[in-house]
C-alpha positions in Angstrom: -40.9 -57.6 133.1 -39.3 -59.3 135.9 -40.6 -62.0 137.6 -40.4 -63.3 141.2 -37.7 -65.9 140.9 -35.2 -63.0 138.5 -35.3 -60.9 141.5 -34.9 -63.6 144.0 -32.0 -64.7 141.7 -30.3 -61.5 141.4 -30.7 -60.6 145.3 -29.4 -64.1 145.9 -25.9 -62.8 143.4 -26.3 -59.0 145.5 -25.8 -60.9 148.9 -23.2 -63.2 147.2 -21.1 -60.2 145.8 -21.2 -58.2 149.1 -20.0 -61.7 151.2 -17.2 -62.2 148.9 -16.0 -58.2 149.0 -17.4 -56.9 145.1 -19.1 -53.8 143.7 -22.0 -55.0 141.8 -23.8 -52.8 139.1 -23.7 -52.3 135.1 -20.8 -52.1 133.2 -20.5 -48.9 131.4 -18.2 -48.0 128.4 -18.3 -44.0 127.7 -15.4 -42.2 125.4 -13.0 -44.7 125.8 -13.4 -45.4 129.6 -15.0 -47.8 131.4 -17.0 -47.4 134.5 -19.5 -49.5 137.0 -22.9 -47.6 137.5 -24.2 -47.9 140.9 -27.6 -48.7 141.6 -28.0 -45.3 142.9 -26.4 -43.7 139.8 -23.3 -43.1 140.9 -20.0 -44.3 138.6 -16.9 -45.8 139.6 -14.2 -45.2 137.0 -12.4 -48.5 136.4 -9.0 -49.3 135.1 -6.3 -52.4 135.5 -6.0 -52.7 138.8 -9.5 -54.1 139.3 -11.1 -57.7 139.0 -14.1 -57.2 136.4 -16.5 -60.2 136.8 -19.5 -59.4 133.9 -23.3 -61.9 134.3 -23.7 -64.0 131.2 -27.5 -64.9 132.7 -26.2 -68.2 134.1 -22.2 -66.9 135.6 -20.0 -64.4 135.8 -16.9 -64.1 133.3 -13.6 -63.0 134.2 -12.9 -60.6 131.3 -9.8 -57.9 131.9 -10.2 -54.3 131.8 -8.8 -54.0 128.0 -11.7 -56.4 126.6 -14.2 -54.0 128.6 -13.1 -51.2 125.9 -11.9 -53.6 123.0 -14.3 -56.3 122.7 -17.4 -55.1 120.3 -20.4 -57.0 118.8 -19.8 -59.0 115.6 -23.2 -57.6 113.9 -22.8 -54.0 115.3 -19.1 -53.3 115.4 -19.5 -50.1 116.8 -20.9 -51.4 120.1 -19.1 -52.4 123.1 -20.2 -56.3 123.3 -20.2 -56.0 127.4 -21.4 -52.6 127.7 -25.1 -52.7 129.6 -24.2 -56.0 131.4 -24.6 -57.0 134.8 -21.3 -56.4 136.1 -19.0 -56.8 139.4 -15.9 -55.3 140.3 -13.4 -55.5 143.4 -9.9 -54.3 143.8 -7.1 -57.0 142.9 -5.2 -57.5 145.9 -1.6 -56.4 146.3 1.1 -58.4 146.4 
């Protein structure tokens, strides 16, 4: 169950990822693709050219768009270790 200060502290990162220009919802990781679920339900299909930021519960980790779909659990190796995490995403910018 959430509590008062888990949903003051994930509006407070909402508001943070809109002011610095990032996507936020859960990372996905579905036949070999990887995709950010909206709030509303709605998917963005990822790939390389995207900065993918996933919540540890204290920050967010850089990871690139190849660990997404390579990294798994080490006591379930069939699981995607960052699939169901809080996740933001924003274009990389071009150079």
């Amino acid at each position: 169950m959430d509590t008062l200060s888990d949903h003051i502290k994930y509006t407070t990162r909402k508001i943070d990822a809109f002011l610095e220009n990032y996507t936020l919802g859960t990372l996905i990781i579905e036949n070999g693709q990887a995709f950010l679920q909206l709030e509303i339900g709605e998917l963005i299909k990822l790939n390389d050219t995207f900065i993918i930021e996933v919540f540890d519960g204290q920050k967010y980790n850089l990871i690139s768009y190849e660990q997404a779909l390579n990294t798994f659990c080490s006591d379930a190796p069939e699981w995607h270790l960052y699939a169901g995490a809080e996740c933001r995403i924003k274009r990389k910018a071009v150079a």
